[in-house]
C-alpha positions as CSV (number, residue, x, y, z in Angstrom):
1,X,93.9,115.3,94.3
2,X,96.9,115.0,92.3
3,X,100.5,114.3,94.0
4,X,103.1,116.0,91.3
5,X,106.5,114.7,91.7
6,X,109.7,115.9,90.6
7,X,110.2,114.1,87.7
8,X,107.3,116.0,86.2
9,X,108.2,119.3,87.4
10,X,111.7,118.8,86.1
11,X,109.9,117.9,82.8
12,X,108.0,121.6,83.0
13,X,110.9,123.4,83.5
14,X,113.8,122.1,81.3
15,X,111.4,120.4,78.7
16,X,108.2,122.7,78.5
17,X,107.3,120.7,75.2
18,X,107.2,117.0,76.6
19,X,104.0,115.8,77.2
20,X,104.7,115.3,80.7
21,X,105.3,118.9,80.8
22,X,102.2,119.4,78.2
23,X,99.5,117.4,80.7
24,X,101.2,119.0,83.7
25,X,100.2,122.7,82.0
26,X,97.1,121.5,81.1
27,X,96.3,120.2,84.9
28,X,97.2,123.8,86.1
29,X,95.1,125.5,83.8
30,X,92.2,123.4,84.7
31,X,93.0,123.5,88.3
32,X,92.7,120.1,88.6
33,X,93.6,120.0,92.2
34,X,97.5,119.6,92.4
35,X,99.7,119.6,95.5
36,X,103.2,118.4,96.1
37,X,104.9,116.9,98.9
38,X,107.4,118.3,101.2
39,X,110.4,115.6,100.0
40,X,109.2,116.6,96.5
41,X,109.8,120.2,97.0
42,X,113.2,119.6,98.1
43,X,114.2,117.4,95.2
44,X,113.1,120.3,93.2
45,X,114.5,123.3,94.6
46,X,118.1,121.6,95.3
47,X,118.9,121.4,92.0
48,X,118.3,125.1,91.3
49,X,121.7,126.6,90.9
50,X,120.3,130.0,90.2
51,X,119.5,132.0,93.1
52,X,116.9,134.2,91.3
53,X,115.4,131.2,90.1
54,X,115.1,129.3,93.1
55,X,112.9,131.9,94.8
56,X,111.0,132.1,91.5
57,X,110.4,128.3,91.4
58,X,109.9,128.3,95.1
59,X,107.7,130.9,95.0
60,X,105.7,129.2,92.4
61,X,105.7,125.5,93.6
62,X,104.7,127.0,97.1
63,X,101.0,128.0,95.8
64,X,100.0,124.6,95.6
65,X,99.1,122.2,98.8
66,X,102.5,120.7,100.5
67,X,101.5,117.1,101.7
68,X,103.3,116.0,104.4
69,X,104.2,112.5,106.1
70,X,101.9,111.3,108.6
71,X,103.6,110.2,111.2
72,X,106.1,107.4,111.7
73,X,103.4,105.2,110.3
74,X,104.5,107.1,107.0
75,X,108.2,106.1,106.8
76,X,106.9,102.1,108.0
77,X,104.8,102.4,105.1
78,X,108.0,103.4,102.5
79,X,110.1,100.8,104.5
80,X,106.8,97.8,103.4
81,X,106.6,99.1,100.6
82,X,110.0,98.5,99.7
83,X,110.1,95.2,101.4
84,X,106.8,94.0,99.2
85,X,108.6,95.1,96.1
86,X,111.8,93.3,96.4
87,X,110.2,90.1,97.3
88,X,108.2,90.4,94.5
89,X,111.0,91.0,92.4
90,X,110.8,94.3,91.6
91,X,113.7,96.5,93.1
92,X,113.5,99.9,93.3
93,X,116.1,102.6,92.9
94,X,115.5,104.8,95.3
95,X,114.4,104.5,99.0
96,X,113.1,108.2,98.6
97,X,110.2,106.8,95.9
98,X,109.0,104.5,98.3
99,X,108.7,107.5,100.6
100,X,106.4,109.6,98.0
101,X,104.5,106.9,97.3
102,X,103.6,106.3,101.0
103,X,102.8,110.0,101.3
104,X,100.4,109.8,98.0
105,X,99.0,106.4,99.6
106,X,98.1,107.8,103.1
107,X,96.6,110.3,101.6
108,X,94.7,108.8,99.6
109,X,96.9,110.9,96.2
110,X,96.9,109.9,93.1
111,X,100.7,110.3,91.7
112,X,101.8,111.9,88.3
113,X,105.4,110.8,87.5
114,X,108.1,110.2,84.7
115,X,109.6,107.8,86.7
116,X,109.9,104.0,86.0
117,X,110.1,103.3,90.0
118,X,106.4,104.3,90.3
119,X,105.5,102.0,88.0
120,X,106.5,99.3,90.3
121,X,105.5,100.4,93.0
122,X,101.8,100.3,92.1
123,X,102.5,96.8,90.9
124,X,103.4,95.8,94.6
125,X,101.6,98.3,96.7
126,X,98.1,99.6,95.2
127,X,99.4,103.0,94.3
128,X,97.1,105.2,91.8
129,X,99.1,106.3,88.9
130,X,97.8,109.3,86.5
């Protein structure tokens, strides 16, 4: 299963012609087996200003599985992750990326993202990029 995270979502709504946005519609149609994560559905609908739209995109985004953390386990995990990547040089910008990466980790997700954070991540921690 695929773990979509904001960064491509973003891309699908504000860019429709990106090829982030291009593979993510071509995922859909296919039914490629896409889900999202609870902290990724937030990041998405927050930045909605649109009150129409939000229950549109809400709507939408809430068709697909919602992975959630674990347990406690889950937020160790981001907290390791982030730990691993700073001593191997690689900071990361966000402690909310090492938190999506845990979720596609435990679950065992393989992550479609924009974002350069990700990139390191799998460096450190063995995460599956698309």
């Amino acid at each position: 299963m695929i773990l979509v995270d904001t960064s491509v979502w973003i891309d699908l709504f504000n860019h429709p012609d990106s090829p982030y946005a291009q593979r993510l519609k071509a995922l859909i149609e296919k039914d490629e087996g896409l889900c999202i994560c609870d902290i990724i559905l937030t990041e998405i609908l927050q930045g909605i200003k649109d009150d129409r739209i939000f229950e549109e995109v809400k709507d939408s985004l809430l068709k697909f599985p919602i992975v959630k953390a674990v347990n406690v386990e889950t937020y160790i995990l981001a907290a390791n992750i982030f730990r691993l990547c700073r001593k191997k040089g690689k900071s990361l910008g966000k402690t909310i990326d090492a938190l999506i990466a845990s979720v596609a980790i435990e679950n065992n997700l393989t992550l479609f993202s924009r974002d350069k954070d990700f990139l390191r991540i799998a460096d450190c921690a063995g995460l599956k990029l698309l």
